[in-house]
LODO-734153 format. One line per 2 residues: number of its first residue (from 0); their letters; for each residue x negated, y negated, z of N, C-alpha, C. Coordinates in steps of 0.001 Angstrom, whole numbers. Example, Ala and Ser with C-alpha at 12.3 -4.5 7.8 and 13.67 -1.06 7.14 Angstrom:
! LODO-734153
0	AS	-13190,5690,7800,-12300,4500,7800,-13200,3300,7800 ~ -12850,2250,7080,-13670,1060,7140,-12900,-30,7870
//
This chain:
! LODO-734153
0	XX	-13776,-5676,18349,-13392,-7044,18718,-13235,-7923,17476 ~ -14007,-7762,16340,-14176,-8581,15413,-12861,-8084,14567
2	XX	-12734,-6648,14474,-10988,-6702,13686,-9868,-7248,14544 ~ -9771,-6996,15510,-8570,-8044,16496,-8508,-9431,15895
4	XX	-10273,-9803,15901,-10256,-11650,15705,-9607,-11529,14373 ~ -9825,-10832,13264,-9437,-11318,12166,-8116,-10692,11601
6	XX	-7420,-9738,12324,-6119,-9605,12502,-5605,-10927,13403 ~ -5543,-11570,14053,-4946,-12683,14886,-5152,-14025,13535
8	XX	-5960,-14066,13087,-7026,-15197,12383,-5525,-15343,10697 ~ -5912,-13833,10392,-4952,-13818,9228,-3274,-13869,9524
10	XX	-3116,-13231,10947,-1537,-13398,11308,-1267,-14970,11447 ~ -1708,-15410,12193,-2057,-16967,12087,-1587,-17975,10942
12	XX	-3081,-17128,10314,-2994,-17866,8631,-1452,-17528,8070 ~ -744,-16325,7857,284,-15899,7019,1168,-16808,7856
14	XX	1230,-16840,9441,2692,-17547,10061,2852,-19055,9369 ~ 1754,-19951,9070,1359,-20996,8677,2058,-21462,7664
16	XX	1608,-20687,6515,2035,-20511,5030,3449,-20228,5522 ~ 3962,-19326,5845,5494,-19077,6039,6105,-20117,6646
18	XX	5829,-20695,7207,6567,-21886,7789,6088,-23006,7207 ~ 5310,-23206,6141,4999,-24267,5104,5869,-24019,3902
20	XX	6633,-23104,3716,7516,-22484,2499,8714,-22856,3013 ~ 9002,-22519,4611,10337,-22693,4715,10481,-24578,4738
22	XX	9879,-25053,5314,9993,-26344,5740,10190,-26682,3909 ~ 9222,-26686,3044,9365,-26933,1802,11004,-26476,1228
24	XX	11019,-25187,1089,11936,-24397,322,13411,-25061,1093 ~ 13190,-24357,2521,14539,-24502,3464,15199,-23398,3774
26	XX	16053,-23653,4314,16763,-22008,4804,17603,-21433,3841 ~ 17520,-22175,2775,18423,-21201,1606,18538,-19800,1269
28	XX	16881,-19551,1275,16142,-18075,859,16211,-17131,2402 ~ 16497,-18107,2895,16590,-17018,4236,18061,-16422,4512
30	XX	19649,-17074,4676,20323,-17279,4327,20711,-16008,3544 ~ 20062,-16395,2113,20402,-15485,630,19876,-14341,1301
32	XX	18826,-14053,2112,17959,-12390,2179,19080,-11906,3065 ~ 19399,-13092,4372,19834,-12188,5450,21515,-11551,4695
34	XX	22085,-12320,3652,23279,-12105,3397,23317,-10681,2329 ~ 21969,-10456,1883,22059,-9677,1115,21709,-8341,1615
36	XX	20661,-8587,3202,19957,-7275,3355,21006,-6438,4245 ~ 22152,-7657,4985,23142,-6875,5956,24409,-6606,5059
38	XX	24275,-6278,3880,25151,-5629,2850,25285,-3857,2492 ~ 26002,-3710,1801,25385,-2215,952,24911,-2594,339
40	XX	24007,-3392,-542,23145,-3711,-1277,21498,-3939,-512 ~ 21799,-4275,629,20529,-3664,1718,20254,-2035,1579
42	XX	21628,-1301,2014,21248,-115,2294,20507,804,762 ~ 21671,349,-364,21297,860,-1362,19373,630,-1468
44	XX	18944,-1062,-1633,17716,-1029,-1872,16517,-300,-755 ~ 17093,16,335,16531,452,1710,16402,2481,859
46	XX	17267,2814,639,17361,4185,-256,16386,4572,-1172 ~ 16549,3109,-1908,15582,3148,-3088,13568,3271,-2160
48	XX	13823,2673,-1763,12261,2196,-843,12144,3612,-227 ~ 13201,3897,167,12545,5706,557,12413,6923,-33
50	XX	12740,6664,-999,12720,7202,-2408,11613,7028,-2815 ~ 10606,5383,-3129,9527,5552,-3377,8329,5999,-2339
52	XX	8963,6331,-1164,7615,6453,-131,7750,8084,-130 ~ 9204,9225,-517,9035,10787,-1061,7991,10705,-2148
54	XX	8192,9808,-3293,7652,10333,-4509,5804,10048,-4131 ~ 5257,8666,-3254,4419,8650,-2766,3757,9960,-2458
56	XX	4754,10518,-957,4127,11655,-550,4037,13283,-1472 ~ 4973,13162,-2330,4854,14297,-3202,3642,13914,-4325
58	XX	2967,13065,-4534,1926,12950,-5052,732,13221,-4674 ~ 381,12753,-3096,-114,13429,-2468,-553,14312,-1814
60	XX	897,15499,-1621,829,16626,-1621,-33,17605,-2903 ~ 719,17441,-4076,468,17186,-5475,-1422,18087,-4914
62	XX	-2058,16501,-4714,-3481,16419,-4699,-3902,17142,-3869 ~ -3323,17325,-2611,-3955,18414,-1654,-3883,19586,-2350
64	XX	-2821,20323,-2917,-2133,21489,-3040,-3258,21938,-4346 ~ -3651,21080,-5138,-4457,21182,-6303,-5913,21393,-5231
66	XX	-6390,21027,-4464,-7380,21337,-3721,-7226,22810,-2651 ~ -6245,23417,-2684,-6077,24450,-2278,-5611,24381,-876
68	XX	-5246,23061,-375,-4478,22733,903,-3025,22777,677 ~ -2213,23591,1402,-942,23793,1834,-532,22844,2736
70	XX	-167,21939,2986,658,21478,4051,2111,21124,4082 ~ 2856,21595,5366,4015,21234,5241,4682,19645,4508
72	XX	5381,19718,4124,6199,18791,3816,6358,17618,4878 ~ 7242,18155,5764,7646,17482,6991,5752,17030,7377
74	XX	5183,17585,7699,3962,17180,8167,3495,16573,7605 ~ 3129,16463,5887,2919,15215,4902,3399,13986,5257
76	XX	4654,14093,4821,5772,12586,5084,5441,11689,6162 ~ 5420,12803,7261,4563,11779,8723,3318,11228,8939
78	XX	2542,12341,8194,1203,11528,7883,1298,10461,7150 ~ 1772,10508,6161,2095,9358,4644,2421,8163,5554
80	XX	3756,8273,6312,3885,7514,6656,3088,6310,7808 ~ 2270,7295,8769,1373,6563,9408,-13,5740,8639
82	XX	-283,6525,7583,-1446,5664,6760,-1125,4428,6337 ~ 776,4444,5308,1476,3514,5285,1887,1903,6000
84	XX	2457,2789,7251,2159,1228,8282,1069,981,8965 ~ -142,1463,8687,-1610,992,8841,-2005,-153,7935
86	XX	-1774,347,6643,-1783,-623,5741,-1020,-1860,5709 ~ -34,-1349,5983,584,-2850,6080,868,-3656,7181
88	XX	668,-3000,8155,234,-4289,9412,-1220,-4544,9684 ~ -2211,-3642,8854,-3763,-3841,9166,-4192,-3607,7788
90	XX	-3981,-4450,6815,-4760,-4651,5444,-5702,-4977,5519 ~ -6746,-5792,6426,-7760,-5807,6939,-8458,-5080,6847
92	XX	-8361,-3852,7370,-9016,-2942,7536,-9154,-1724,6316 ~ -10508,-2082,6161,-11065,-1140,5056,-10489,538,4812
94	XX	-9946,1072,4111,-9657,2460,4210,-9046,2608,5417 ~ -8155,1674,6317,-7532,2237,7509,-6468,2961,7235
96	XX	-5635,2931,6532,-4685,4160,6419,-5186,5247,5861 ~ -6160,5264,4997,-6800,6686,4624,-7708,6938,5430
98	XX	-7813,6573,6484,-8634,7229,7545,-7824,8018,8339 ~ -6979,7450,8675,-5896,7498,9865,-5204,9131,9216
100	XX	-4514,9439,8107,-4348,10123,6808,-5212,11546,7458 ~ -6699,11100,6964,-7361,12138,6869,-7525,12900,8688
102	XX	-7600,11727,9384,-7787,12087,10798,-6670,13070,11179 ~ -5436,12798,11388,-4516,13533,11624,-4586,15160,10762
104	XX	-4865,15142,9374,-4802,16177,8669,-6061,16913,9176 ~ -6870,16493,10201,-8141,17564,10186,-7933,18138,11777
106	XX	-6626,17391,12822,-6444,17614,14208,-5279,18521,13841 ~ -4656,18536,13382,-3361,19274,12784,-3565,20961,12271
108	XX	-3982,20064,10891,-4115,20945,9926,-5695,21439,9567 ~ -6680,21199,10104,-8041,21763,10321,-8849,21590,8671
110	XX	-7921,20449,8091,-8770,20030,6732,-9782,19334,7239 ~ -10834,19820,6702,-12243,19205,6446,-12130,17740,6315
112	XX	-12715,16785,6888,-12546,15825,6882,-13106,14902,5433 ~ -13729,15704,4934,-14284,14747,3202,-13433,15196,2048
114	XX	-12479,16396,2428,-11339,16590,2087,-10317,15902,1878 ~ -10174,15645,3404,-8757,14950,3737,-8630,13021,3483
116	XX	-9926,12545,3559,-10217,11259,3048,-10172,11159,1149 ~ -11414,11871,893,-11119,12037,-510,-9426,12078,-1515
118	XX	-8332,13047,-802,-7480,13376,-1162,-6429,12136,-938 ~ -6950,11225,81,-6210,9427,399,-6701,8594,-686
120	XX	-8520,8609,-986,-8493,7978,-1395,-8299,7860,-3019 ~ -8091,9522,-4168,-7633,9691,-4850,-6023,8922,-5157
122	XX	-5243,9266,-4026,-4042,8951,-3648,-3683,7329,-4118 ~ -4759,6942,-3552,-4754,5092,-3389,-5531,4452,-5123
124	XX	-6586,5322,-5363,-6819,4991,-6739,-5648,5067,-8352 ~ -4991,6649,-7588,-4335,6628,-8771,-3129,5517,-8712
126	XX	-2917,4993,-7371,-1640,4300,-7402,-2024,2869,-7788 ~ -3441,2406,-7275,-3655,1447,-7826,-3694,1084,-9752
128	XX	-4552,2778,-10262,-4362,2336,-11657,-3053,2177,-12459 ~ -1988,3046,-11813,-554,3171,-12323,-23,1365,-12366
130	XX	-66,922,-11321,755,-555,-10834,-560,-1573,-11502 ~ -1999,-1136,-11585,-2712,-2490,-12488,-1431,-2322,-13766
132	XX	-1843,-1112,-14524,-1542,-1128,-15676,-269,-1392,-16292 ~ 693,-1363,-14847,2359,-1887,-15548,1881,-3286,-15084
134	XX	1728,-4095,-14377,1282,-5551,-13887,1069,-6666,-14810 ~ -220,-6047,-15759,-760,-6725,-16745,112,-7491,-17636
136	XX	1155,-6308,-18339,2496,-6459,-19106,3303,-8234,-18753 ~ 3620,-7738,-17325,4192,-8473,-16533,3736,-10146,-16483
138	XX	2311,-9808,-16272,1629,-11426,-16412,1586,-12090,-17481 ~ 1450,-11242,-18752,1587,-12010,-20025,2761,-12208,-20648
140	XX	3904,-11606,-19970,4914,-12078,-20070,5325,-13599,-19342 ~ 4980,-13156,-18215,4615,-14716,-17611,4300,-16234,-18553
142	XX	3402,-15978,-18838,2471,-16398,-19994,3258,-16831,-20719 ~ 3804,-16286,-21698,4282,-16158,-22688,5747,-17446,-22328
144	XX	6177,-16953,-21377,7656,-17676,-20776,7200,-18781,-20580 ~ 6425,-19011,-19439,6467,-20514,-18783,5293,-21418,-19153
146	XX	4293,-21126,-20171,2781,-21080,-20410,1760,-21377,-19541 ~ 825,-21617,-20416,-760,-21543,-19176,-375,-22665,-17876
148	XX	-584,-22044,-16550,-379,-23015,-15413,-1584,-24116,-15094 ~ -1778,-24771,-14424,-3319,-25358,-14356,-4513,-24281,-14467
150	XX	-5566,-25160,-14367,-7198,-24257,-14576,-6857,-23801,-13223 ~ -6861,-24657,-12179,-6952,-23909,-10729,-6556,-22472,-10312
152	XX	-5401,-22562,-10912,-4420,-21515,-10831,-4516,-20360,-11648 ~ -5079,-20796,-12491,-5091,-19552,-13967,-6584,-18879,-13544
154	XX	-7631,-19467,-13525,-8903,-18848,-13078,-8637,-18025,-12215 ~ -7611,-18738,-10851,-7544,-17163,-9565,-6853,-16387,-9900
156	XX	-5949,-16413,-11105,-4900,-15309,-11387,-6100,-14471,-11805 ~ -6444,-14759,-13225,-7630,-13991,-14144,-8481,-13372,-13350
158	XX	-9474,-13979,-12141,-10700,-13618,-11471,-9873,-12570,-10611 ~ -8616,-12543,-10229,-8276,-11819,-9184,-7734,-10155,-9743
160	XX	-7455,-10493,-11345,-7003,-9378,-12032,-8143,-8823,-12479 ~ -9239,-9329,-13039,-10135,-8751,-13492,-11255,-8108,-12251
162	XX	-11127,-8351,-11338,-11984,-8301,-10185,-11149,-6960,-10165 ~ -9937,-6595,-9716,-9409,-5647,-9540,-9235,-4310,-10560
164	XX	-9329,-4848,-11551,-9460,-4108,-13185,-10738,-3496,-13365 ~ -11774,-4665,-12944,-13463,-3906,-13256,-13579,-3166,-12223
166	XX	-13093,-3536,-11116,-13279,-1760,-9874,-12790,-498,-10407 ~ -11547,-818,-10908,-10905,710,-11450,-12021,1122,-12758
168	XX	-11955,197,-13827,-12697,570,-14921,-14110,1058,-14232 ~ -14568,-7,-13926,-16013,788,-13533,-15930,2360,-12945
170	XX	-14960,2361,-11815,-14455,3713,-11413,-14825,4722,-12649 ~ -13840,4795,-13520,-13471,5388,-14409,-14483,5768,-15587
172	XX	-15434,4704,-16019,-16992,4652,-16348,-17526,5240,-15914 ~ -17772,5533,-14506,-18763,6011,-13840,-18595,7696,-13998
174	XX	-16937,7750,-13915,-16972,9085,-13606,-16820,10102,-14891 ~ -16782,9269,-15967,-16675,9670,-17110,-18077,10339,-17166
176	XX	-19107,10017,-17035,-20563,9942,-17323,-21272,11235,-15674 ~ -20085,11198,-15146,-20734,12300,-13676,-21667,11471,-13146
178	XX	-21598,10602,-12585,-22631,9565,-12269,-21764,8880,-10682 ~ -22945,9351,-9844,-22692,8362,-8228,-22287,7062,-8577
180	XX	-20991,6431,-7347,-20991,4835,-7717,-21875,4508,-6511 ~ -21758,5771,-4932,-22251,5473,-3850,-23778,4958,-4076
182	XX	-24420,5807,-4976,-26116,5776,-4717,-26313,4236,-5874 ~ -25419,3642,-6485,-25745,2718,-7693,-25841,1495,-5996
184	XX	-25196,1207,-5004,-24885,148,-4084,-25793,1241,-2826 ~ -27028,2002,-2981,-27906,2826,-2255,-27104,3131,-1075
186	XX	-25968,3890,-1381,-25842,4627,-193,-25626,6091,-252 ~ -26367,6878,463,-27144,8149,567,-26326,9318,1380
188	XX	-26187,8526,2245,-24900,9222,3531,-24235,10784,3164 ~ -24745,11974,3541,-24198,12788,3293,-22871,13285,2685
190	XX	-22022,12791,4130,-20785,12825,4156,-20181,12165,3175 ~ -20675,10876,2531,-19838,9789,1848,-19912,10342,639
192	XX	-21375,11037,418,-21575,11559,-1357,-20764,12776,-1049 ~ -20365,13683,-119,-19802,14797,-439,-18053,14476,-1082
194	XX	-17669,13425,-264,-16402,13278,162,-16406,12439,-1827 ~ -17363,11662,-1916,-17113,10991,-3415,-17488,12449,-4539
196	XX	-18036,13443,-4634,-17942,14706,-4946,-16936,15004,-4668 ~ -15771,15142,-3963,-14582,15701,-3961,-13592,14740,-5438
198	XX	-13804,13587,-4808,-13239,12299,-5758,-13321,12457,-7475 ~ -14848,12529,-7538,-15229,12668,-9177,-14788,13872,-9451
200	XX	-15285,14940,-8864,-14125,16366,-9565,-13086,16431,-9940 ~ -12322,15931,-9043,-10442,16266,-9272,-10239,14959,-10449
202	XX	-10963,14039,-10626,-10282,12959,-11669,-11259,13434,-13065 ~ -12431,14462,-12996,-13587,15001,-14118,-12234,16379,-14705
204	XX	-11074,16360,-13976,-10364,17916,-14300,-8876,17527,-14891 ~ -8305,19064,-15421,-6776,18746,-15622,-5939,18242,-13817
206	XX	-6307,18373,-13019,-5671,18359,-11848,-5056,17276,-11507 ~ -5650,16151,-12582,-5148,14708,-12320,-3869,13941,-12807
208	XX	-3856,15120,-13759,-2602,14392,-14927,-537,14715,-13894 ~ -837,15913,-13016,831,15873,-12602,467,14313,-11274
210	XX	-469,14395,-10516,-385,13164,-9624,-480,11549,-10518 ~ -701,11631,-11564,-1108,10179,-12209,-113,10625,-12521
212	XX	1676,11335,-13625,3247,11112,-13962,3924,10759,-12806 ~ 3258,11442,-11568,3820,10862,-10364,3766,9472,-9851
214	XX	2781,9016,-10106,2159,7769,-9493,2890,6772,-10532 ~ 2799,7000,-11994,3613,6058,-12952,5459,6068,-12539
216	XX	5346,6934,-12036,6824,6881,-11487,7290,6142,-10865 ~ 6188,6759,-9587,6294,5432,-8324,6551,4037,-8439
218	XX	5193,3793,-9680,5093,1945,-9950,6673,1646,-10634 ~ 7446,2538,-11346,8552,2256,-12173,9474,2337,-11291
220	XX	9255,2654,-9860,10221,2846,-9014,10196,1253,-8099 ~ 8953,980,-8071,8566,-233,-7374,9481,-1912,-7976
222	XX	8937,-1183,-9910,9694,-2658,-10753,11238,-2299,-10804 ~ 11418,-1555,-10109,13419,-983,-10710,13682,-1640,-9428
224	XX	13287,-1847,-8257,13454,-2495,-7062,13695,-3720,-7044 ~ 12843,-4206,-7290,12977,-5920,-8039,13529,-6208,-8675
226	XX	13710,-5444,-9958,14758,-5773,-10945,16432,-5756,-10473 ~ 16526,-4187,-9453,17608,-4398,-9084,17969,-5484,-8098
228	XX	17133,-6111,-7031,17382,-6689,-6366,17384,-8727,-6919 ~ 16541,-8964,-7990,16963,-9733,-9054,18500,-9675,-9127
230	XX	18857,-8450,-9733,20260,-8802,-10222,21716,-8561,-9138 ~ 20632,-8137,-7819,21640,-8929,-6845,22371,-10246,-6409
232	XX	20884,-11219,-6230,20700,-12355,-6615,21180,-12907,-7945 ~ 21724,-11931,-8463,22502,-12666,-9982,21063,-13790,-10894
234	XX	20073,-13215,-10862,19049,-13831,-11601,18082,-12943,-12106 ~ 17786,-13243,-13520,16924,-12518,-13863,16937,-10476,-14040
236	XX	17950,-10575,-15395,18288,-9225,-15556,17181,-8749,-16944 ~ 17243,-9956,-17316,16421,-9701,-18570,15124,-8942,-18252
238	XX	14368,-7935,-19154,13189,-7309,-18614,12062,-8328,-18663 ~ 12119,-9071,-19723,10529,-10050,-19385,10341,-10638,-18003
240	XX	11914,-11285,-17767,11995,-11603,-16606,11440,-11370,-15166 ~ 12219,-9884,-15012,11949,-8810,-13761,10601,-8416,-14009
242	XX	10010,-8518,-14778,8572,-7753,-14925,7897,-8651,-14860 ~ 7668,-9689,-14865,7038,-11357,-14308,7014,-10844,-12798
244	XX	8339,-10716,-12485,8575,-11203,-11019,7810,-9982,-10623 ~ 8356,-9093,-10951,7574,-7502,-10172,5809,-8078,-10029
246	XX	5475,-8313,-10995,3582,-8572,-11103,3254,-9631,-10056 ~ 3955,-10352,-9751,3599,-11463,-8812,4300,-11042,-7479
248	XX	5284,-10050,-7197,5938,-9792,-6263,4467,-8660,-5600 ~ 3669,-7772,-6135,2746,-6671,-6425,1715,-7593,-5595
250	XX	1485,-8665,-6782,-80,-9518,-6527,373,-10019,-4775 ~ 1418,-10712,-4319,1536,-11497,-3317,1124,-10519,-2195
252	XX	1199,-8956,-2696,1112,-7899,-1513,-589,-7608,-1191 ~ -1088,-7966,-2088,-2443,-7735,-2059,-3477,-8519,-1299
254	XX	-2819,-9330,-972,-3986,-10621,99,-3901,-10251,1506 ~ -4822,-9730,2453,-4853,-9396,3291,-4509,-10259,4559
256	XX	-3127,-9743,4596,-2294,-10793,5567,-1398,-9730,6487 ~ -1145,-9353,7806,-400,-8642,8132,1050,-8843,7900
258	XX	1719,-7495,7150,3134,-7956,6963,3511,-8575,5592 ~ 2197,-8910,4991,2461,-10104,3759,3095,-11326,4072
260	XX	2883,-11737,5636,3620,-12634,5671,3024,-14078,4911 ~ 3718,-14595,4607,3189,-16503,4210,2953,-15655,2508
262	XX	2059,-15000,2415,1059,-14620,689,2192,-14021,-285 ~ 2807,-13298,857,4205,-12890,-620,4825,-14007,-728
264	XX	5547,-14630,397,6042,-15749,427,5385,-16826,-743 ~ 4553,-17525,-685,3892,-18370,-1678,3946,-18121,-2953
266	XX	3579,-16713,-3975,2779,-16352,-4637,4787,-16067,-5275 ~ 5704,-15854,-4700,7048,-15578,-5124,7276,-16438,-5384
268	XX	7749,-17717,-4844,7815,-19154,-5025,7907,-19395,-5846 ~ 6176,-19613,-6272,5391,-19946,-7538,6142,-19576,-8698
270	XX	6161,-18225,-8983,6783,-17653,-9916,7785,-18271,-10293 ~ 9001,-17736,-9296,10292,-18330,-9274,10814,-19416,-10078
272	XX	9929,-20629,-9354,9849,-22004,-9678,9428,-21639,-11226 ~ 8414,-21401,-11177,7838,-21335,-12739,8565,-20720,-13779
274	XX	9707,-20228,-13549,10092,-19370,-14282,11755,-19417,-14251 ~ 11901,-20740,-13578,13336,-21408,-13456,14441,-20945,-12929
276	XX	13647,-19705,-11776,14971,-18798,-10885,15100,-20078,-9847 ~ 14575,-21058,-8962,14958,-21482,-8100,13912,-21165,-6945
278	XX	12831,-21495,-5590,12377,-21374,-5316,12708,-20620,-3668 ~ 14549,-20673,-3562,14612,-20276,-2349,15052,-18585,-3258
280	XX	15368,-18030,-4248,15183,-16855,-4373,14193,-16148,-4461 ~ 13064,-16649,-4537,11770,-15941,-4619,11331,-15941,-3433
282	XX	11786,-16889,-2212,11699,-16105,-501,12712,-15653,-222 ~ 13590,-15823,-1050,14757,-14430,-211,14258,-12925,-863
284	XX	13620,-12698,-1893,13171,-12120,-2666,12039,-10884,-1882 ~ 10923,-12013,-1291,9656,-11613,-241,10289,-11189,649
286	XX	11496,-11920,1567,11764,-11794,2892,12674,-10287,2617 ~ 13376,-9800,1444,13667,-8575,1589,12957,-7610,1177
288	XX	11713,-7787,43,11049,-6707,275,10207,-6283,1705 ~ 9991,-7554,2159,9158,-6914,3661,9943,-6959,4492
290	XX	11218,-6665,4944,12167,-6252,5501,12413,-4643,5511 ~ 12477,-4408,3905,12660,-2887,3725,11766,-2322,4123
292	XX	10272,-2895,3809,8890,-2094,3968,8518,-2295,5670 ~ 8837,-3154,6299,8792,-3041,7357,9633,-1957,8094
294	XX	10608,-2073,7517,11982,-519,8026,10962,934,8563 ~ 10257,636,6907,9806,1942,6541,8655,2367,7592
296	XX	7550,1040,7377,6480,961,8536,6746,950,9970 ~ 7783,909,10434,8368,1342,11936,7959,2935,12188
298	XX	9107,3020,11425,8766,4713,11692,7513,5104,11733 ~ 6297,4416,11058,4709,4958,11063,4692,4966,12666
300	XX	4968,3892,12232,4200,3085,14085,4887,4128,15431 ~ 5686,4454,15093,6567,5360,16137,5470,6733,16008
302	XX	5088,7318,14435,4613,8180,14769,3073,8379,15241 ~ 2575,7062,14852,1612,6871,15443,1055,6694,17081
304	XX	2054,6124,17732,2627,6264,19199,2326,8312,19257 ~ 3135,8559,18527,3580,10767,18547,2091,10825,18888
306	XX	1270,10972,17622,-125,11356,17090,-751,11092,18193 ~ -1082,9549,18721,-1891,9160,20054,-1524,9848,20840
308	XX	-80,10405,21545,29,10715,22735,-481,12561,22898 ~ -184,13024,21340,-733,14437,21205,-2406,14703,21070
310	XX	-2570,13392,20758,-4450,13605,20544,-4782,13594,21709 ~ -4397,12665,22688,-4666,12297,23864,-4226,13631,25165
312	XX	-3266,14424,24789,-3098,15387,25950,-3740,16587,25435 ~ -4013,16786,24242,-4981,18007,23819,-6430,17907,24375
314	XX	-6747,16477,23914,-8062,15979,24717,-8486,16246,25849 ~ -7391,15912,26839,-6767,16495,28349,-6775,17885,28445
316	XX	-6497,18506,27991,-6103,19812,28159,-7223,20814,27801 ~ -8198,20311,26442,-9126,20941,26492,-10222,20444,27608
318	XX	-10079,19322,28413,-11215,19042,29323,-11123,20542,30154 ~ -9365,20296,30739,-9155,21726,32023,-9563,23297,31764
320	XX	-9597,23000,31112,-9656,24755,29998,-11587,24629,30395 ~ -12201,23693,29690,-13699,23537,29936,-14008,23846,31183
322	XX	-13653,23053,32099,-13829,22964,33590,-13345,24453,34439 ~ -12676,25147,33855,-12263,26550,34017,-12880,27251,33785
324	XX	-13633,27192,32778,-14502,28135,32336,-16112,28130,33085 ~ -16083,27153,33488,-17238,26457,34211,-17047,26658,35765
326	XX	-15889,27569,36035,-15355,27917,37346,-15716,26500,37714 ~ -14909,24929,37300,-15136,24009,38132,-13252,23821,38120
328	XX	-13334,22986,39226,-11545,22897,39799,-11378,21409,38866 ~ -9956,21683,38252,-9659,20095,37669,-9673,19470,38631
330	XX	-10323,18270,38353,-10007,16957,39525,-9149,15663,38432 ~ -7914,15603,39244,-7083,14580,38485,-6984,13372,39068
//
């Protein structure tokens, strides 16, 4: 009940902000997205976006396959993709797409479940360190262009980068040294230390280095998106430029809002403005990346619909089989 409230609470919050941008901005940026996304320049960037959600799943494969799990391709991609639009209509929720991920891979494919989490949440670390580390670039380019913004503003940039920086580093500290992060915050939990034993191994080994060229790919696939779609918009070809925008286009995705609605919106703006593109391209900007990524997150949701309706008649099916064996008659 309490994730519903705060899925409704944050949809809420994001519709708010989005309609505090448009009323501000105006329908310019809306306008500019819709004219650009019902183009070939939609489809092209729609290509590109599925392009980065293969190289996604071949990274992940990558990590299973290094753990001695085989799984189909086709069966990856669908998983990938359901963890995918978990995340992005339920950012809320703690590890919900790498749950969702591992769940399917252990009804399917009979991976161990501290396996199949571990191998998400490898997945999600390395992608996070790939995109901190091109980001950074990006902000001090920022910097550099438009200079220091107010204290208000500069403290939440800083606290919000470094907050995110000392998780990975500490990560990376910890595991340098073979050292629990679970038992440092006392948690004991079998399952959780086995599944973080899966974690510290594969990043303590060579096994890490083809999924981390992959993952740097990805993030270079993420800023070539922006950049190209920048120079749709006929703004901002220059690289300091696009790499500003990419870091704040990245950051706006990170505030737990379903959809990114209103937080990309805002946090693009900002930039924009700051950086003398104009403030209705930096929501035509938002409104087509979560257009594409929404494209993409459909299809989860469809297969997530698949997954429920197959969990749900196996469920069924092993009741009758039970009740058979029990010489008892199905009662339907």
């Amino acid at each position: 009940m309490k994730k519903f409230l705060l899925f409704f609470l944050s949809l809420f919050f994001g519709i708010l902000l989005f309609a505090w941008i448009i009323k501000i901005v105006g329908v310019e940026g809306l306008v500019l997205a819709l004219s650009l996304f019902l183009s070939w320049r939609g489809i092209a960037l729609l290509f590109l976006t599925f392009l980065i959600v293969l190289v996604g799943t071949l990274r992940w494969g990558d990590i299973l396959k290094k753990e001695g799990l085989k799984i189909p391709f086709s069966g990856l991609l669908q998983t990938y993709l359901t963890g995918f639009a978990i995340n992005y209509f339920l950012p809320m929720m703690v590890l919900g797409g790498e749950a969702i991920r591992a769940h399917i891979l252990k009804e399917k494919y009979s991976v161990p479940w501290q396996k199949g989490i571990a191998s998400a949440m490898i997945d999600g670390i390395l992608n996070l360190t790939s995109v901190l580390l091109l980001i950074f670039p990006g902000i001090v380019f920022f910097l550099l262009e438009v200079g220091l913004p107010s204290k208000k503003i500069l403290f939440s940039l800083l606290g919000f980068l470094f907050l995110l920086g000392g998780a990975i580093a500490f990560f990376y500290f910890k595991n340098s040294k073979k050292e629990s992060i679970l038992r440092v915050f006392g948690i004991n939990h079998n399952l959780a230390l086995e599944t973080e034993k899966e974690i510290l191994d594969f990043f303590g080994s060579k096994k890490v280095f083809k999924p981390l060229y992959l993952s740097f790919f990805r993030a270079f696939l993420l800023f070539l998106r922006v950049w190209i779609l920048m120079f749709f918009m006929g703004e901002g070809i220059g690289l300091s430029i696009a790499w500003s925008a990419f870091s704040f286009a990245w950051l706006g995705t990170r505030i737990p809002v379903p959809a990114d609605i209103g937080s990309h919106d805002v946090i693009q703006v900002f930039a924009f403005k700051a950086l003398g593109l104009g403030a209705a391209k930096g929501t035509a900007l938002a409104l087509i990346i979560r257009g594409l990524e929404t494209i993409i997150s459909f299809f989860g949701l469809i297969l997530i619909v698949k997954f429920g309706f197959q969990f749900f008649e196996k469920l069924f099916l092993n009741k009758i089989v039970l009740r058979q064996k029990n010489n008892e008659k199905p009662q339907y």
